[in-house]
Structures are given as C-alpha cells and as structure tokens.
C-alpha positions in Angstrom: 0.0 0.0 0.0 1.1 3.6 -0.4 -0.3 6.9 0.7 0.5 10.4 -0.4 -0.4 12.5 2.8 -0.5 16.8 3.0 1.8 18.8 5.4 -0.5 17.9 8.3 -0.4 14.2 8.1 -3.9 13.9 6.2 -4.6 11.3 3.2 -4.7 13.1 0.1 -4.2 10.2 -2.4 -5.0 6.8 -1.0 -8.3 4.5 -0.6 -11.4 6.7 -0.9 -13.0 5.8 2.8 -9.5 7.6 4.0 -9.4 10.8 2.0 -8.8 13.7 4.3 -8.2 11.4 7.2 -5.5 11.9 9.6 -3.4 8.5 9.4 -4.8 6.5 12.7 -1.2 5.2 13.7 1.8 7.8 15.5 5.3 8.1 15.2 5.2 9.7 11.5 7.4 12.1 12.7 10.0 10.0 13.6 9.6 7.5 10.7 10.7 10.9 8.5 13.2 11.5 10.3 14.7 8.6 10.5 14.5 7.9 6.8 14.4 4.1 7.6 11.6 1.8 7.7 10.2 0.1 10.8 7.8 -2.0 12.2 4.6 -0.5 13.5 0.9 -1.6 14.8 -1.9 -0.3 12.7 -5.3 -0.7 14.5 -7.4 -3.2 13.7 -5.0 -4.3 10.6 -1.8 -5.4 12.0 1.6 -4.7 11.8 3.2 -3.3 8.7 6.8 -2.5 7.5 5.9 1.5 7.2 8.6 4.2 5.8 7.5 7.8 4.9 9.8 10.0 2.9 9.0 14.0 2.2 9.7 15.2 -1.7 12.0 17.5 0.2 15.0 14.9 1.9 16.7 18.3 3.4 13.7 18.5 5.5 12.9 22.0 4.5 10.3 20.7 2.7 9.0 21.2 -0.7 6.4 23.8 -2.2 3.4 21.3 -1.4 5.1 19.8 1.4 3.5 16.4 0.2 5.1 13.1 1.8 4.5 9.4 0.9 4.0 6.9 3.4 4.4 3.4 1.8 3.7 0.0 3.9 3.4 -3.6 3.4 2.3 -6.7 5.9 4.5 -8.3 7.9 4.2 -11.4 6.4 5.0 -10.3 3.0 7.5 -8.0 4.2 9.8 -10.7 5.5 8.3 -14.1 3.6 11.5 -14.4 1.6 13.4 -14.0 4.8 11.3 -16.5 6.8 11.9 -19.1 3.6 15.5 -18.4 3.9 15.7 -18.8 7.7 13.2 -21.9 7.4 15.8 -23.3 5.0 18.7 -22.4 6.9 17.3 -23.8 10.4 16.4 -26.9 8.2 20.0 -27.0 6.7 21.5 -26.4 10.5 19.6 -29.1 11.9 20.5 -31.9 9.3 23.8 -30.1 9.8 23.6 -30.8 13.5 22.1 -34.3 13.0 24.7 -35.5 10.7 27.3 -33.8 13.5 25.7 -35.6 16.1 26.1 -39.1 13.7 29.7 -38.3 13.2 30.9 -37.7 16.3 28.8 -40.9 17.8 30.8 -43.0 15.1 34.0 -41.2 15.7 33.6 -41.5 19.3 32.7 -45.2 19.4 35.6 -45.2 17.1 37.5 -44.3 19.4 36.4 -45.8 22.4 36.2 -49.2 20.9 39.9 -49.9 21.4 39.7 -48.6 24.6 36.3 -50.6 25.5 38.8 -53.6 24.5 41.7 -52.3 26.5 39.6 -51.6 29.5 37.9 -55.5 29.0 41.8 -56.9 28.7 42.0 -55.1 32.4 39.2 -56.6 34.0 40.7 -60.1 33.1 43.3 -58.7 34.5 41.9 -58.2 37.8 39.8 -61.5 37.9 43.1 -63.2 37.6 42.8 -64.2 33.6 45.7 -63.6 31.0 44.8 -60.6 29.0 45.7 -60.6 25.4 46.8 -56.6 24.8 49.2 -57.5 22.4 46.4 -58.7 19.9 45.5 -54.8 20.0 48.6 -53.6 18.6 49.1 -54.8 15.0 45.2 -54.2 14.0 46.5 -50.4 14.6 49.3 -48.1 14.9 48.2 -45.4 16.5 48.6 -44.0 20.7 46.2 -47.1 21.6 48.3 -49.3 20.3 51.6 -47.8 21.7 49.6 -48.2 24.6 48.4 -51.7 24.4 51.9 -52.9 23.8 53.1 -50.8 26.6 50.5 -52.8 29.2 52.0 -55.9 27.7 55.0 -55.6 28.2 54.3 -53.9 32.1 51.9 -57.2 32.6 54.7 -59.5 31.3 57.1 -58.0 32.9 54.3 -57.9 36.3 54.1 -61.7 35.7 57.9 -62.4 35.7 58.1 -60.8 39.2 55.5 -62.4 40.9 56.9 -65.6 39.6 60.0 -64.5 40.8 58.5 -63.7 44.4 56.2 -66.8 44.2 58.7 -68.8 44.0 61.1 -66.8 46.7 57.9 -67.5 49.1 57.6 -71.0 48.2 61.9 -71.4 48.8 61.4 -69.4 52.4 58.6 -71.6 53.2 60.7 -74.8 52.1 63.6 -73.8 53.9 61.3 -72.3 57.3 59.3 -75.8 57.5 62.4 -78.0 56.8 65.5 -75.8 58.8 67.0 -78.1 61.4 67.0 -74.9 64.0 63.3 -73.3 65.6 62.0 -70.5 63.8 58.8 -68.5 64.9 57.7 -65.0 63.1 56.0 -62.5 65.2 54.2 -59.3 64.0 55.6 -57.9 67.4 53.0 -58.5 69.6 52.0 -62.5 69.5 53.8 -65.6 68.1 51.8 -66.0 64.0 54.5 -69.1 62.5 56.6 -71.8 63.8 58.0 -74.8 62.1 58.6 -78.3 63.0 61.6 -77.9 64.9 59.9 -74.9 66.9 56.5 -76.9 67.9 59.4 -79.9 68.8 61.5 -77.3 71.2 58.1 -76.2 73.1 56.6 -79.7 73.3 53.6 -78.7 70.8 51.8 -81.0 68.8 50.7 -78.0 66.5 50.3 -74.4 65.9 47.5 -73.8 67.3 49.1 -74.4 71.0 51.8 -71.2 70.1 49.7 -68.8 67.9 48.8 -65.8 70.0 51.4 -65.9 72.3 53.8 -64.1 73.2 57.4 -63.6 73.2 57.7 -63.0 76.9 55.1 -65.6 77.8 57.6 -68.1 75.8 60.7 -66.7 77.4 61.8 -68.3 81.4 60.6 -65.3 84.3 64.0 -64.8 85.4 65.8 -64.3 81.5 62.6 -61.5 80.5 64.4 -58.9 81.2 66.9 -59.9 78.8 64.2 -60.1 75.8 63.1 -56.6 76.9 66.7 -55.2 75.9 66.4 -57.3 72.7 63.1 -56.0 71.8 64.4 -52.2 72.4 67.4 -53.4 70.0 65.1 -54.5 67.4 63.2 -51.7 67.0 66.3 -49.5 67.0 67.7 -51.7 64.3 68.4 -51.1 60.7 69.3 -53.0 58.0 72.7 -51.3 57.6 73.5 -52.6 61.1 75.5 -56.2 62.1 73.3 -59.1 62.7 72.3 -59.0 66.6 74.6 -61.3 68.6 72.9 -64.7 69.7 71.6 -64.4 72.8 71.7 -67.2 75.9 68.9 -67.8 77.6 66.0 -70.0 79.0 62.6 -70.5 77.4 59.3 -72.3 79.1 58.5 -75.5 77.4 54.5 -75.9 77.1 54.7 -79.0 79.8 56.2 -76.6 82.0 59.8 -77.8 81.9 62.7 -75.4 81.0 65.2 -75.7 77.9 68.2 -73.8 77.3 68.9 -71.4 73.7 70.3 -69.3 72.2 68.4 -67.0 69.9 68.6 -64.2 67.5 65.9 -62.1 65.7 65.6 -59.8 62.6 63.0 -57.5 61.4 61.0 -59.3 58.6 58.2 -58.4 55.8 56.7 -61.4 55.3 53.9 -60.7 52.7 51.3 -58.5 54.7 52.8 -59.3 57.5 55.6 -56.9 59.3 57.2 -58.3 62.5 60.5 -60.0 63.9 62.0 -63.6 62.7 63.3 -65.2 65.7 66.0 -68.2 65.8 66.0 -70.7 68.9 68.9 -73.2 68.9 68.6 -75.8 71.8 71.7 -76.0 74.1 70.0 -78.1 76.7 72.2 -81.1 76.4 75.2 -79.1 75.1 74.6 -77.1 78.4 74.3 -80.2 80.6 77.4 -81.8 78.9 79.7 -78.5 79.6 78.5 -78.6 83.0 79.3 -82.4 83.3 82.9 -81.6 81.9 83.4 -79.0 84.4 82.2 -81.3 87.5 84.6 -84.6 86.2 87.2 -82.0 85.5 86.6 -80.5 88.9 86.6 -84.2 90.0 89.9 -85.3 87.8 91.7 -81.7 89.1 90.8 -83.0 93.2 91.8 -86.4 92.3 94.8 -85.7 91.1 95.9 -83.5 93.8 95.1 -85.9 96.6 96.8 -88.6 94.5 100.0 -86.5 93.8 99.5 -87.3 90.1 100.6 -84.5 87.6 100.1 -85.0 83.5 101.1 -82.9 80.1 100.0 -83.1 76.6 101.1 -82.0 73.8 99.3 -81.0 70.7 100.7 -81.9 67.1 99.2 -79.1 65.3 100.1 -75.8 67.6 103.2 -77.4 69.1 103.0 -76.2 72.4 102.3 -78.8 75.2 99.8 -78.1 78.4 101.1 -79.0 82.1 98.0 -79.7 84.4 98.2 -77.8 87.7 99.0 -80.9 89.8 101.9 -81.7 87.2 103.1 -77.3 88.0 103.4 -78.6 91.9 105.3 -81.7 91.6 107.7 -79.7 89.9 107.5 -76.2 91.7 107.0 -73.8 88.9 104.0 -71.6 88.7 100.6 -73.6 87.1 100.4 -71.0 84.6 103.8 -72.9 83.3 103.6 -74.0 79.5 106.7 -76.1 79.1 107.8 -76.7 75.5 108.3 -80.5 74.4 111.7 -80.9 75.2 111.7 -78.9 78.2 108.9 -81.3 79.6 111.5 -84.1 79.3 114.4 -82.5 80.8 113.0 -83.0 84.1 113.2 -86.9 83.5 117.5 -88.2 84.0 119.1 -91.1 82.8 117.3 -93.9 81.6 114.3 -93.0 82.5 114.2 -90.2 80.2 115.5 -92.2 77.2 112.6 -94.3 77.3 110.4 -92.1 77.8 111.7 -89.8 74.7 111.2 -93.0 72.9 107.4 -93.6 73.7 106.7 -89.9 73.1 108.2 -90.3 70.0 106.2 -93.8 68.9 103.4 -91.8 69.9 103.9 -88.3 67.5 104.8 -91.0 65.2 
C-alpha cells in the first residue's frame, strides 16, 4: 500500500474511505526523520513495514510539502526472509544431525579400542591372562603404543611375581624344613613356627603357640633380657650387624625349662611386618659342659690328693699343656707351659730315654 499525505499528516491520495483522514497510527514524525523503515501496529490491521519519505529529503520541505508513506504486511514484508531462515534452520539441523552421527561414530571409534583395552583389564583383575598385544598390529596409533606398553608392564608384572612366588615358596621350604626353631611375630604375638619350633616347646601344632607371646615363651628370670632385645630391634636397621645370639632360658608348654640361644631380625613377610626369631637348643650341650666342668673339677681334686701330675702335647700348635697338679710336683707356677723338650728335661738317665722314645712312637 502507499499513501500520499499533506503537510499535516492527512490522506490526500490513498483508498477513498480515507481521503482527508489523519493517518490512525503515530510516530510519522519520527519515521521521516529517520528515513528508515520500521515495524509499527496499525489498528485493527496489523503490523506493517511503514517508511515515509517527504519530496523534500533536506527536510525543508518542498512547495506542497507532500510526503508518501508506503507499507506492506508483515508477512509479505519478511516471507523471503522467513523461507531463507526456514531453509537455513532446516540445513542447520540436518547439519547438527549428521554432526551428532559423526561424532557418535568417531567416538565409538575411538572408544572401541579402549572398550577392549579396558575388557583386557578386567581379566586382568579377575586373575585371567589378557591378550593386549592382539591390540597392537590391527593399529598403529597411541592405543596401540599403549596396548603394547600394558604388555609388556603385565609380562614383565608376571615375571616378578613368579619371581617372588617362588622366593615365598623357597622361604617356606627352607622355614618348615630348617633343622634350628623358627617363629615370626608381627611384634605382639607368636603367628608361624615350624617343626623344629613346635618340637622345642613340646607342641603338637600351631594352634598351641599362635597368639602368644614372646615373653610368655621366654623363662621369668631371662625376660628382662628379651626386653633389651626388643628395644634393639626396634632401634635396628638394616645397615647394622646381625644381633649377637643371645643365651637364655625358654618355658616348654609342659612346664619344663630348655636352654637357647636365639637371635631375631625385622621381617616383611607378605602382609605381615614383624621379627623372625631363631632358637637353637643347648640343653644337652649345656648339661654336657656342666658335666665336663664337674669330672674335670673331679679329675683336678683327684689328682691332687693322688699326687699325680700330667702334660699333653698338641701336634698341630706345638705347644704342650702342664696340668696344675703336674706345676706342683715340679715347683713352677701352674700358669707354666713347658715346650716338648723342656717337659723331658726334668726326667734323668734312663728313665728319660725311654720315655723320649714312647713320646716319639706316639707323635709318630
């Protein structure tokens, strides 16, 4: 539609029923001025794209001061447009479609190798072989840098704990079968003992050592002595010497007493941390040194009520040993050690002779 409108806004060329009529809309004004079109509302009718230009564009106006005003529906205005943005939103969303399609198959694409990696792990962790190296030559790519990098970690995984399997399984062997006691405590109570342990404290299994401990196992008197051990073994390092073997007495389970000497170490043994002790039983090597002593106690009064004195003399060191009965006959201090030929000096004549000659049959 266009209008040609006076100097005071009224219709002077247009449809007949608005002839003379002012224009029932506002903002002419400011649609001149602006010399741009613009929406605006026209009772009753809608909304129009409106412009209104004066035959005079310096704004002084011409002779008639005539302006047109020309409009046109909304609809038609911007139809082309709305095609175009129809098309365009119908472009962008079989755009965004086949985006969405591409990066589902790009991203299973790449998640499929890991899907696989990810299934070779949870073998893995249910204790199955995985296969990661059948990965690797379908690709050559990071995943399959990665897959032959997990192979060679889980190979190389596998090699050690076959390595410590079968450390375990040589401890264990040697623990069970050593000829000496062995218990393993995690510091508090008694956890191992082998064969030759459950033997030293009279037990016919485990069960009658587990839980107890180290002082309960060691005689009243000596547990003052495992209290300085202990403090040793938790000052210890593994830089240090081996603690000396200590001498003590230990409380058999049937109440009688044994004699040992033990030694201990800090041990990891698996999940367990504690201390390895050692127990070797000197009972009877203790009752024989102590039988030795009394007969040589016995031999040493004998000989002295009986006025009988001896020497020996020993091949390999050459040096020959006077008892102390043999240092009286003879008046020379007991702490005397006569060499072999000043021994049988003190003999004279034929007596000596002879008894050069028996010595002699004797070294010989």
């Amino acid at each position: 539609d266009s209008l040609v409108l006076d100097r005071f806004d009224r219709v002077l060329i247009g449809p007949a029923e608005r002839l003379g009529q002012p224009l029932p809309v506002t903002g002419i004004d400011a649609l001149r001025s602006a010399h741009a079109a613009a929406l605006v509302d026209w009772p009753g009718q809608g909304r129009f794209v409106t412009a209104v230009g004066r035959d005079g564009s310096d704004g002084g106006g011409g002779s008639a001061g005539l302006s047109v005003l020309a409009r046109q529906p909304e609809a038609q205005a911007f139809a082309a447009a709305d095609t175009v943005r129809q098309r365009l939103l119908s472009i962008g969303l079989l755009a965004t479609l086949a985006f969405v399609a591409i990066s589902v198959w790009i991203a299973d694409r790449v998640a499929r190798p890991v899907r696989a990696l990810a299934a070779e792990a949870a073998r893995v962790a249910r204790g199955q072989a995985p296969d990661f190296g059948s990965l690797a030559p379908r690709r050559d790519d990071e995943v399959a840098e990665l897959a032959r990098q997990l192979q060679l970690l889980h190979a190389e995984l596998d090699r050690r704990l076959l390595e410590q399997q079968r450390a375990s399984e040589r401890y264990e062997a040697l623990f069970h079968s050593a000829p000496v006691a062995i218990y393993f405590t995690d510091g508090q109570t008694l956890q191992l003992a082998n064969a030759a342990c459950l033997q030293l404290f009279r037990a016919t299994d485990l069960a009658q050592l587990q839980g107890r401990t180290s002082m309960a196992l060691f005689h009243p008197d000596d547990r003052p002595l495992l209290a300085q051990r202990q403090q040793l073994m938790r000052d210890w390092k593994p830089s240090d010497p081996v603690p000396p073997m200590l001498a003590h007495r230990v409380l058999r389970l049937d109440g009688s007493v044994a004699r040992v000497e033990s030694t201990g170490l800090p041990l990891v043994l698996g999940a367990l941390r504690g201390v390895q002790v050692v127990l070797r039983d000197v009972t009877d090597e203790h009752r024989a040194r102590s039988l030795l002593a009394e007969r040589e106690a016995q031999l040493s009064q004998t000989s002295q009520m009986a006025r009988v004195g001896g020497w020996q003399f020993d091949l390999r060191t050459q040096v020959s040993t006077w008892t102390d009965e043999m240092a009286r006959i003879y008046e020379v201090p007991p702490e005397t050690r006569p060499g072999r030929r000043l021994a049988l000096s003190y003999f004279h004549g034929a007596d000596r002779a002879r008894l050069e000659q028996a010595v002699e049959r004797a070294l010989r």
